[in-house]
N, C-alpha and C positions, 0 to 999 in steps of 0.2 A: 688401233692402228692397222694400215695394211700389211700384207705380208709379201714378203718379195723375196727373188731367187738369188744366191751368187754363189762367190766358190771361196771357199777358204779352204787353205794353205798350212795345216797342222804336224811338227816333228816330219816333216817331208813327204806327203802325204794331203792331198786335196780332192776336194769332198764339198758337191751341191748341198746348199743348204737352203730351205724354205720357210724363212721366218719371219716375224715383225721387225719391220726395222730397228726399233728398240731396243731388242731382247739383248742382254747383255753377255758379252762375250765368255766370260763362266759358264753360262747356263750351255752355250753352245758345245764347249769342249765337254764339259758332261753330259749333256741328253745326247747330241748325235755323234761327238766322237768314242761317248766309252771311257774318258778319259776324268781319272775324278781325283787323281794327284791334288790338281790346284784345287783350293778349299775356298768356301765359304764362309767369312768370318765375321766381321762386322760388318758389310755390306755396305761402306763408308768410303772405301778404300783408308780406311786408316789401320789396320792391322798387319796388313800385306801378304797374309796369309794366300791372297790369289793372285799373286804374282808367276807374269807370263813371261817368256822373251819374246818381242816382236823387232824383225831385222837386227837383232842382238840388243835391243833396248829393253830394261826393265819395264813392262805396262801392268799397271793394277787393273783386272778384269772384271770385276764384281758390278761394276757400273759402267764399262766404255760399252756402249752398242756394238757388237761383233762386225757390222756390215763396216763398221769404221777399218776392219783390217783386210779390206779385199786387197789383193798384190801383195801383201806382205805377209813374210815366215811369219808363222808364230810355233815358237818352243819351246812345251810343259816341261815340268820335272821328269813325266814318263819319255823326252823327246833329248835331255842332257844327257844322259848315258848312249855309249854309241856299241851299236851288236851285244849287248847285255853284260856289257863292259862298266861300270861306273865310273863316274870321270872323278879326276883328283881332290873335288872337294865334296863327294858323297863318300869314298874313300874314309876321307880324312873324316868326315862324320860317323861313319860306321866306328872305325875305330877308336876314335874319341868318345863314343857313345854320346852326340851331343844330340841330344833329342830326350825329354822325358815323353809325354804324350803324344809328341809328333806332328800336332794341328799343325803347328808355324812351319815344320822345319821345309816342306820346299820352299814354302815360299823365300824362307833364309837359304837356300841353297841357289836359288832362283837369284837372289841379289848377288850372292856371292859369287856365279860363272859372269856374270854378267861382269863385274869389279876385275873378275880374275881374267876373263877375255883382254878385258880392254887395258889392264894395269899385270904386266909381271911380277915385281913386287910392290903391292901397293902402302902408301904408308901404315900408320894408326889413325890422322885420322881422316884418310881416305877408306880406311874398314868403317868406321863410328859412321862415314857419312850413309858407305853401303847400307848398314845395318840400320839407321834411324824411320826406316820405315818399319820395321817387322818388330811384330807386337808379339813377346814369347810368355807368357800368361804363369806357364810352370817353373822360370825361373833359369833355361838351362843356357844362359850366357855365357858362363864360365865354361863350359866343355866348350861352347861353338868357336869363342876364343882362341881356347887350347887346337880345336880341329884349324884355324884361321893361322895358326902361327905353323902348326904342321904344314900346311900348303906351302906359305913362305920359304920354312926351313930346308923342305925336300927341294924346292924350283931353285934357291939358295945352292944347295947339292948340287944338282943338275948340270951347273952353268960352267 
């Protein structure tokens, strides 16, 4: 396939890219942005481990063609924390420790701003629906839970 120019729009931040049309948009945040948060996992989109936000929508990356997101934000895990601040629900992971090996968790992080943007408190199972993408291998559902209901309970606070 040919290769062709445009510009993508990454964590704020846009950047000419010279690729095949094809090339999927994973591959592009990691070779020419540096950016290697979002992971590589079954290559199916079924694990969700490569989960992006594009205009605040969750997009699985591992197979959409990147030229697919010319005009539009796109915002990694490294692009959710703002001035190296963590936002409320890496926060609430950190201190949950809900991560054993770590492959899934932005991507679970990635579904969860996306849920928590759009839903102040969202139900249970508006969380089940967020979460039925992401494929956690090691098991650690029960901490992300615990960090999931933390977010709740603080916004709950908050209010």
């Amino acid at each position: 396939m040919s290769k062709t120019e445009y510009i993508l729009s990454v964590n704020g931040k846009s950047k000419n890219i010279f690729s095949s049309e094809d090339k999927p948009l994973l591959y592009i945040l990691r070779e020419e942005f540096n950016l290697i948060g979002t992971k590589l996992g079954c290559g199916l989109e079924q694990c969700g481990s490569c989960a992006v936000l594009v205009d605040g929508n969750k997009v699985l990356s591992c197979n959409r063609p990147a030229i697919e997101f010319v005009d539009k934000e796109i915002t990694t895990i490294e692009g959710i924390s703002k001035n190296d601040v963590l936002n409320e629900i890496q926060q609430s992971f950190k201190q949950f420790n809900a991560a054993q090996c770590g492959y899934c968790t932005s991507g679970i992080i990635v579904s969860l701003t996306e849920l928590f943007n759009k839903k102040d408190i969202p139900d249970r199972n508006e969380i089940v629906e967020s979460l039925s993408g992401q494929l956690c291998r090691c098991g650690s559902h029960v901490s992300v839970l615990k960090a999931v209901n933390n977010v709740i309970k603080n916004r709950k606070n908050n209010d």
